[in-house]
N, C-alpha and C positions, 0 to 999 in steps of 0.2 A: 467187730469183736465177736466171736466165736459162742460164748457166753454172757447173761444179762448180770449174774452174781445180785440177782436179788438180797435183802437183808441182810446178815452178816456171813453170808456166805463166801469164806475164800476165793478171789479170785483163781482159775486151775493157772498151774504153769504153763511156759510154752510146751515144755515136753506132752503134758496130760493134753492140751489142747491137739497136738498135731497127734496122739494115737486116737483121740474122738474123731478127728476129723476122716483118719483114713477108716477108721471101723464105719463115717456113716456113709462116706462116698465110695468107699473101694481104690482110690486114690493111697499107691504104694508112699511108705515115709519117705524112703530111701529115692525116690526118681528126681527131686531137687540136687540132692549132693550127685547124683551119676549124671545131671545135665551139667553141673559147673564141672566137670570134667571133659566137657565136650568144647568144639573153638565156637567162639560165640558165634550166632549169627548175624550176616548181614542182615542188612538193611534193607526195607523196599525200594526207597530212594536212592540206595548202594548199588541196585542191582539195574536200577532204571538209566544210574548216569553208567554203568558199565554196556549196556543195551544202547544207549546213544553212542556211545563210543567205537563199540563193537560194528554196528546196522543200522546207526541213526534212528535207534528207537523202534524199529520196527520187527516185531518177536515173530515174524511169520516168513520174514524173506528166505528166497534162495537165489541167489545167484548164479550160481551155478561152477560157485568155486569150491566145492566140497565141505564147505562149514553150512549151516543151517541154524535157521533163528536167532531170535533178536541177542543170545550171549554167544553162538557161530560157535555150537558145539560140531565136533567132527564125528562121521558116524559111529567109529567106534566107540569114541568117548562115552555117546549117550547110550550106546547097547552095554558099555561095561558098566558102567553108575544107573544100570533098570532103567533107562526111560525109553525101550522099548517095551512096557507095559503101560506107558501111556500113547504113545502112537509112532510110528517105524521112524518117524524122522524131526528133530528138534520143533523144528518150522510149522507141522503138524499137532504139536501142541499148545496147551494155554499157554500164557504167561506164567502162571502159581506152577503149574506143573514144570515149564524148563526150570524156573529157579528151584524146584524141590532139587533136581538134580544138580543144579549146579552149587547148592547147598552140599549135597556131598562131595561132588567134585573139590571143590574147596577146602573140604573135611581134611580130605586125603591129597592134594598136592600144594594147597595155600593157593594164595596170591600168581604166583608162578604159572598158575593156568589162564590167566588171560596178565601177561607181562608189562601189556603198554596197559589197558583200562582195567584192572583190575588195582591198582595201586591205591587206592581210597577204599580198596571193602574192608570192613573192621575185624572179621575172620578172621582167624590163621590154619596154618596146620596141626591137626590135632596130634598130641604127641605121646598120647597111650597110657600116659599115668604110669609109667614104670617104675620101679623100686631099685633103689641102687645095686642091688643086688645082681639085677638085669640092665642094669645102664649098658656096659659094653655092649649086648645083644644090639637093644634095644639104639641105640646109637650108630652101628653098624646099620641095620636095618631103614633109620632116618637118613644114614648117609645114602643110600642106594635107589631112597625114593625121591631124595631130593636131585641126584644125578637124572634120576628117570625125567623128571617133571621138564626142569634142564634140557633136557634132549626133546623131550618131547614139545616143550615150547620154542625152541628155536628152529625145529622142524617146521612146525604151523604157523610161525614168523617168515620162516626163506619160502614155505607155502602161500601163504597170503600175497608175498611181494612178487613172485612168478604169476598169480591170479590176474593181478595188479595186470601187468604186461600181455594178458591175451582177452581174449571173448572166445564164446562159447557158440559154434555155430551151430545150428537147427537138428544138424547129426551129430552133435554133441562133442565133437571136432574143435580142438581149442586152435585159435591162430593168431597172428599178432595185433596187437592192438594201433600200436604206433603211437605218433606223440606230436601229428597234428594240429593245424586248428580247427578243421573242419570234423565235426563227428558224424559218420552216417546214420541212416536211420530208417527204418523200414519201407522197401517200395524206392530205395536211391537207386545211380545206377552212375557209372564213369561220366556216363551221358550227359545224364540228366544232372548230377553235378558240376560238370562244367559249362555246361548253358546256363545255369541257373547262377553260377558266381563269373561267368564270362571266359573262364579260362582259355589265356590265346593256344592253339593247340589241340585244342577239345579234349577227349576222354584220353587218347594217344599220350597226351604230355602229362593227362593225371599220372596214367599210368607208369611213367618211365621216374616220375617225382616220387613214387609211391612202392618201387620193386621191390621193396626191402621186407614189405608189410603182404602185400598182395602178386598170387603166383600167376592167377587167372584175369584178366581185363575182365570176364564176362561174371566173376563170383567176390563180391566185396558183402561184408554181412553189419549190419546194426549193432554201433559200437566202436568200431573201428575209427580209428582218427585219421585223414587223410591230409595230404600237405596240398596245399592248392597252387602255390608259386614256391 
């Protein structure tokens, strides 16, 4: 309680209470009604199971399939929503800091920006408070960002699923992954692969098992799934 109301002293109203309070803090009256105009925010726990979902939790990764950090924001994304003023690449910042931005990301396209894990954030898209007056604008305008977001998430959907299908070789060279049971791994070789699992044949018959994935016998890279029979 804001006041002790000593003796027969009237309790003050709410009104008289909250212009004391902003006279002794500096704290504007008006910033409670312009936040509930805003989409609420997520959650921390919201934004944690979307980060498991997205990079298994982990807010630093890069793969090297063009999304970055633990919510696999794409570069543009984070340079259009300012989080290149916290560091050039999602992956490179905190945790508080990717969500500050994906607090707006969210502002401005909803849910729609991460399609499969984003379906539990309590957000939505903010939709401008406009007056009927302006409804058709304004309407028009939702229609075109809701198209965009649309495009834009089915794009970084057929993008992720193309990721899915290569690795990323040391010159940055994407190439097939394949679908294997064997996955290689740093320091493999045709060779050394089929000695080590017996293959009758040796590296020759990896290779002719495997032409679909691999152009060079002598260049296979970490990652890659190879077929052994």
């Amino acid at each position: 309680m804001l006041f002790s109301g000593k003796g027969k002293h009237r309790r003050p109203s709410k009104a008289t209470r909250a212009a004391a309070l902003a006279g002794v803090t500096g704290v504007a009256i008006a910033a409670p009604l312009m936040a509930a105009g805003n989409a609420s925010a997520a959650t921390a726990s919201e934004w944690d199971a979307v980060a498991q979902c997205e990079s298994g939790g982990n807010w630093s990764i890069n793969t090297g399939n063009g999304y970055y950090g633990g919510l696999q924001f794409s570069a543009s994304t984070w340079a259009a929503y300012g989080g290149t003023a916290y560091a050039p690449q999602a992956n490179q910042a905190s945790k508080a800091q990717q969500i500050a931005v994906a607090e707006k990301v969210l502002a401005s396209q909803g849910k729609g920006a991460w399609p499969t894990c984003g379906v539990g954030l309590s957000g939505a898209a903010y939709n401008g408070g406009g007056s009927s007056s302006s409804g058709s604008s304004s309407s028009s305008s939702d229609s075109g960002t809701s198209t965009r977001s649309s495009e834009q998430s089915a794009s970084r959907s057929s993008e992720r699923t193309a990721a899915k299908k290569t690795v990323t070789t040391p010159t940055g060279k994407k190439v097939k992954k394949g679908d294997g049971e064997y996955k290689v791994v740093k320091g493999d070789t045709l060779s050394s692969i089929a000695e080590k699992h017996k293959v009758k044949g040796g590296y020759q018959t990896l290779f002719k098992l495997n032409k679909d994935i691999i152009e060079d016998a002598n260049l296979i890279y970490p990652g890659q799934q190879l077929h052994l029979k």
